[in-house]
NUPAVEX-770188 format. One record per residue (C-alpha): residue in three letters; x, y, z. Coordinates in steps of 0.2 Angstrom, whole numbers, padded with zeros to 4 digits, always signed. Each point is the difference from the previous one (the first is absolute). Layout:
ALAXYZ;...
***
This chain:
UNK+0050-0273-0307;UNK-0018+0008+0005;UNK+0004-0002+0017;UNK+0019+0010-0003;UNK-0010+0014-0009;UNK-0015+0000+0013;UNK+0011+0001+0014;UNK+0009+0013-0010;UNK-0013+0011-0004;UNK-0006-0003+0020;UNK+0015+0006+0005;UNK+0000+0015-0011;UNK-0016+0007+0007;UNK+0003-0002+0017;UNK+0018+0010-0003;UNK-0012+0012-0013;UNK-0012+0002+0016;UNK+0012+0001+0013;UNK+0010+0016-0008;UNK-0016+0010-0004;UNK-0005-0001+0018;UNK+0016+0005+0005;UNK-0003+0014-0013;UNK-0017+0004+0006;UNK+0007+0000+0017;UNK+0013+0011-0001;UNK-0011+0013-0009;UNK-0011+0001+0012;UNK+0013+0002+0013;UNK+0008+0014-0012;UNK-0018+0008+0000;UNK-0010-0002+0016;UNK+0008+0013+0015;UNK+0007-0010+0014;UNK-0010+0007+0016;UNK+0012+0001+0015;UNK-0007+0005+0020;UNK+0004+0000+0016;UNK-0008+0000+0017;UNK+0003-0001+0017;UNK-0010-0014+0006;UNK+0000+0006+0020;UNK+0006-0013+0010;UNK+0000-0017-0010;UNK+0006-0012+0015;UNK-0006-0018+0002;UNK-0004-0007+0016;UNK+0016-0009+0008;UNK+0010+0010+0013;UNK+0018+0000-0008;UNK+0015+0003+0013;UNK+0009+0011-0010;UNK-0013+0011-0005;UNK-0012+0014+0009;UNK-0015-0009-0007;UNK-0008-0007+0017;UNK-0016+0011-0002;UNK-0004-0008-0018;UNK+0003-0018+0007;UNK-0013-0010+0008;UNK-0003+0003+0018;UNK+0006+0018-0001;UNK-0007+0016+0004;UNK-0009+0003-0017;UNK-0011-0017+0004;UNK+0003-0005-0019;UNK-0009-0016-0004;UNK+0003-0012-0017;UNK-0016+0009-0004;UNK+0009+0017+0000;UNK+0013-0002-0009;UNK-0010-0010-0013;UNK-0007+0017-0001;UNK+0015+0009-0001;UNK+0003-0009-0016;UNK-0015+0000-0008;UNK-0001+0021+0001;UNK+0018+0000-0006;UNK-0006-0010-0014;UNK-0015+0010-0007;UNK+0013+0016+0001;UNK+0012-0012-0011;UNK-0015-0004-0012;UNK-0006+0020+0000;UNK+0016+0006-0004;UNK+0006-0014-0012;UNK+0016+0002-0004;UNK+0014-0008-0009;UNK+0012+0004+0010;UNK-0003+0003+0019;UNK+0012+0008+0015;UNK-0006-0003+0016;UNK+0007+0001+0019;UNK-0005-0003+0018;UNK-0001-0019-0005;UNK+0008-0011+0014;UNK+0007-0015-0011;UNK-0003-0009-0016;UNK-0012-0010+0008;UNK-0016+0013+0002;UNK+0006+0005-0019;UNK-0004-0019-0007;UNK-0016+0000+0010;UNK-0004+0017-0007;UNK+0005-0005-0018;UNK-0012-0016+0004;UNK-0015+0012+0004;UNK+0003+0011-0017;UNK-0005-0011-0012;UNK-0002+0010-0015;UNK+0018-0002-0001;UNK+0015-0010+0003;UNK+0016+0012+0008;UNK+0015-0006+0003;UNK+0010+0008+0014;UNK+0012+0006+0006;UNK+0007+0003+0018;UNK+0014+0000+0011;UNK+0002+0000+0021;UNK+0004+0018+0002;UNK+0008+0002+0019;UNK-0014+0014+0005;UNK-0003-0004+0020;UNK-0020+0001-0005;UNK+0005-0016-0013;UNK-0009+0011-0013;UNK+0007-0002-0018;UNK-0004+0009-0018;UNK-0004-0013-0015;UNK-0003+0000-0020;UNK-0016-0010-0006;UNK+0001-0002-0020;UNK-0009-0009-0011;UNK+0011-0011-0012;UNK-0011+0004-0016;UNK+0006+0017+0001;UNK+0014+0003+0009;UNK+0017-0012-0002;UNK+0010-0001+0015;UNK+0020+0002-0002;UNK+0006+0004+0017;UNK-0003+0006+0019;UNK+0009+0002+0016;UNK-0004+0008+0015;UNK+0008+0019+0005;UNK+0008+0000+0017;UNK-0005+0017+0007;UNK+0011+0003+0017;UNK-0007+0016+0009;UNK+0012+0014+0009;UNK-0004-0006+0013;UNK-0001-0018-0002;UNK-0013-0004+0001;UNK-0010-0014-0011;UNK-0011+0006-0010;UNK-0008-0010-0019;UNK+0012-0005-0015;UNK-0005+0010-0017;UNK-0005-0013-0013;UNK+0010+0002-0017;UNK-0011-0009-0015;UNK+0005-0002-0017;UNK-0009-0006-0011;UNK-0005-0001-0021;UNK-0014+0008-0008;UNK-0006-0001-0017;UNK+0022-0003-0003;UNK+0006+0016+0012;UNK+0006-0004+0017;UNK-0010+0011+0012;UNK+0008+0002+0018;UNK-0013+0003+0015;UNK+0007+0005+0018;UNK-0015-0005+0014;UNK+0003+0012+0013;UNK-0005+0003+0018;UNK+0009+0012+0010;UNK-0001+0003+0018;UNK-0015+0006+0007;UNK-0003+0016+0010;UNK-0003-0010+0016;UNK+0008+0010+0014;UNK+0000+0017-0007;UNK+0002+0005-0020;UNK+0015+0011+0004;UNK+0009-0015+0009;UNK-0004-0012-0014;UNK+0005+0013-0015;UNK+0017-0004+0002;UNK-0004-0021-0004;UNK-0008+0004-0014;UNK+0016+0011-0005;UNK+0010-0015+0000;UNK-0013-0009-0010;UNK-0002+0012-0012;UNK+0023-0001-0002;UNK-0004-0020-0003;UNK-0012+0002-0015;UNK+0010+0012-0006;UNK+0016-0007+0000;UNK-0009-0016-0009;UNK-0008+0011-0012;UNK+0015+0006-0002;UNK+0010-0015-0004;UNK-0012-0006-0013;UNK+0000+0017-0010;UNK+0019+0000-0001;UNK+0000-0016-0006;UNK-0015+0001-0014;UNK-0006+0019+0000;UNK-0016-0004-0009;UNK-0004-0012+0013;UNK-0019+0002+0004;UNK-0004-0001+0019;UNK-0015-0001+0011;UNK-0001+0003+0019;UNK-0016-0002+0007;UNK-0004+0000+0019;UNK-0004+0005+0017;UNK+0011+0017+0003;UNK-0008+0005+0015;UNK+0004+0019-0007;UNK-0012+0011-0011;UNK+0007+0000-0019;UNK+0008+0019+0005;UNK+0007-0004+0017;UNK+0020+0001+0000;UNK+0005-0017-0001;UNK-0011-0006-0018;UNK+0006+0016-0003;UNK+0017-0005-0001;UNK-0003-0012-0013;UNK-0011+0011-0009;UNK+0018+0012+0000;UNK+0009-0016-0009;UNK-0012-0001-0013;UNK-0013-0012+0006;UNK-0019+0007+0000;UNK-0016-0004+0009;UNK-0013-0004-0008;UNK-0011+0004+0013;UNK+0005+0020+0001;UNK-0014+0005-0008;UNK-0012-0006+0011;UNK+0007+0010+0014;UNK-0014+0012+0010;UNK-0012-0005-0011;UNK-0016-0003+0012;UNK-0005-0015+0010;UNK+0015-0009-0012;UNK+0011-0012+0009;UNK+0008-0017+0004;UNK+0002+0002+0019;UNK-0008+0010+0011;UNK+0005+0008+0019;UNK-0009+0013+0010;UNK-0012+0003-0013;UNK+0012+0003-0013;UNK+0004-0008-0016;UNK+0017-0007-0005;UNK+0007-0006-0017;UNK+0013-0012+0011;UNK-0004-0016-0015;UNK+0009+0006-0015;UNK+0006-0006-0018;UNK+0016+0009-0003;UNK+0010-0002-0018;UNK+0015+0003-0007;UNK+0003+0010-0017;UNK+0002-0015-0010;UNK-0021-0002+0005;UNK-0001+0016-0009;UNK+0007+0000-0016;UNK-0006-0004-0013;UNK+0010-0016-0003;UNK-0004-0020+0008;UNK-0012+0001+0012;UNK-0008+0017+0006;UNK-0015+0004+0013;UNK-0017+0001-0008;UNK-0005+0017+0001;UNK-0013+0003+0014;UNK+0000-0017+0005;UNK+0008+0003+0019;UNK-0016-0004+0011;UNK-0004-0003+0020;UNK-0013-0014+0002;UNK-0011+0010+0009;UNK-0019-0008+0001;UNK-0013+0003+0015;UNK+0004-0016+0006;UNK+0017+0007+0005;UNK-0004+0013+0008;UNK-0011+0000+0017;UNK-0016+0011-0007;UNK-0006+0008+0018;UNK+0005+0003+0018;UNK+0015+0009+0006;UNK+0011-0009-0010;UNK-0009+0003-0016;UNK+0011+0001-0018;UNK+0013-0010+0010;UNK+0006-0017-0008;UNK-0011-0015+0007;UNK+0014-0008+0011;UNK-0001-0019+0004;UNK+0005+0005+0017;UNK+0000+0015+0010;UNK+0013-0004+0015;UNK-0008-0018+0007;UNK-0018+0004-0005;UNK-0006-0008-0016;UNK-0007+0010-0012;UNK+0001-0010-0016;UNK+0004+0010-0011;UNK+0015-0002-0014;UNK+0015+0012+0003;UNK+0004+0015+0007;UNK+0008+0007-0015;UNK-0008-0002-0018;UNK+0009-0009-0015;UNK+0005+0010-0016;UNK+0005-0004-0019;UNK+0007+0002-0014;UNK+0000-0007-0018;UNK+0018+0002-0010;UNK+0001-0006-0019;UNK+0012-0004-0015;UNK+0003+0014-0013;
***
């Protein structure tokens, strides 16, 4: 009979113990902001030579010389980004394939990500990913966006995330629309087409759930005022970045000596009102330490690049990684 009562009385501490952390838990989760980022890592590759992929100058015995040395490098510099900017919830893009993300997420140990990734059929083999941290940040769903150019030509998927927070599904879009390589007039037109895919998906989720609250963070390749961003600023969505246009020596990217705002966090409506999850006010931020930026020389105030064409500078990126902290009302 003691033992009945003894194991009883067990059993009703460990189920006592058992909801109050789950209580605590969700409290906290209810309370603390979720932090999400994004960055673009600049050229993430491993070192095989993949046929299907223009990668040959990443891979051993290509033009850039890269060693195991190297790349071990690579990671660890992408690493202390990841551990300065510390975020629940990270976007990135220019990573080559699931692989250098694991031997990233082995190099961060301050956390434990879980990731996500999909082949995208870019002819460089470049793809975007989402890095969260399970504590925070409950996974639901994702799949990859097929983005087929005018011309078509292959460019990166868009990454579609959803996910819970503190019990309010959250969608985040990783972007990374095509580049200004070959001219920005000639590429304006891609990032049109880009720019009809997010809004069509934006789209689709609004009609079906209008208080839906949705993120899109990303490498746009375009200024927060330049025509195509503004086209989603037209259907409602808003940069957060805006205000921090023409403001001196402020940037994410920069070319010919001048700064861009390309790396943005755009939200919808539903991350402005005052209802489920909102942005904290003033909490949009570009990771911009000196030991990002190159401090003298002719290419001082530029973003300290791991590479600059096949000489090896050993820097970090050539574009800077921003944030942003959202929380439960």
């Amino acid at each position: 009979m003691l033992n009945k009562i003894s194991l009883s009385f067990s059993l009703s501490v460990k189920t006592t113990t058992v909801l109050f952390l789950l209580f605590v838990f969700t409290k906290i989760s209810a309370e603390e902001p979720l932090s999400v980022g994004f960055w673009n890592v600049e050229n993430l590759f491993d070192l095989e030579n993949h046929p299907n992929k223009n990668d040959d100058e990443f891979a051993l015995g290509g033009r850039k010389n890269v060693t195991k040395e190297i790349y071990n490098k690579k990671i660890r510099h992408t690493a202390e980004v990841l551990e300065d900017l510390n975020v629940d919830v990270l976007g990135l893009c220019e990573v080559e394939n699931k692989q250098v993300l694991i031997d990233l997420n082995n190099a961060y140990t301050k956390r434990n990500y879980k990731i996500v990734h999909y082949e995208s059929p870019d002819e460089r083999g470049i793809d975007n990913a989402l890095l969260y941290d399970p504590n925070k940040f409950l996974l639901s769903s994702s799949r990859p966006i097929v983005n087929v150019l005018p011309s078509g030509d292959k460019t990166r998927d868009i990454l579609h995330v959803e996910g819970i927070y503190a019990g309010n599904l959250l969608h985040v879009f990783v972007n990374h629309w095509p580049s200004n390589y070959g001219g920005k007039e000639k590429s304006i037109p891609k990032r049109a087409s880009t720019a009809k895919v997010i809004l069509r998906e934006v789209s689709k989720i609004m009609e079906s759930n209008s208080g839906s609250e949705i993120l899109l963070v990303g490498d746009f390749n375009e200024d927060p005022n330049d025509p195509n961003i503004e086209k989603l600023l037209d259907a409602g969505l808003e940069s957060l970045m805006l205000p921090m246009l023409d403001k001196p020596k402020t940037g994410t990217y920069v070319y010919r000596g001048k700064d861009y705002l390309y790396d943005q966090i755009i939200v919808n409506s539903g991350l402005r009102d005052k209802k489920g999850l909102s942005i904290l006010n003033n909490s949009v931020s570009i990771l911009d330490l000196p030991k990002y930026r190159q401090q003298e020389g002719k290419y001082a105030h530029y973003p300290f690049r791991f590479w600059a064409g096949n000489r090896l500078l050993g820097g970090y990126s050539d574009h800077l990684a921003v944030k942003i902290q959202i929380v439960k009302l």
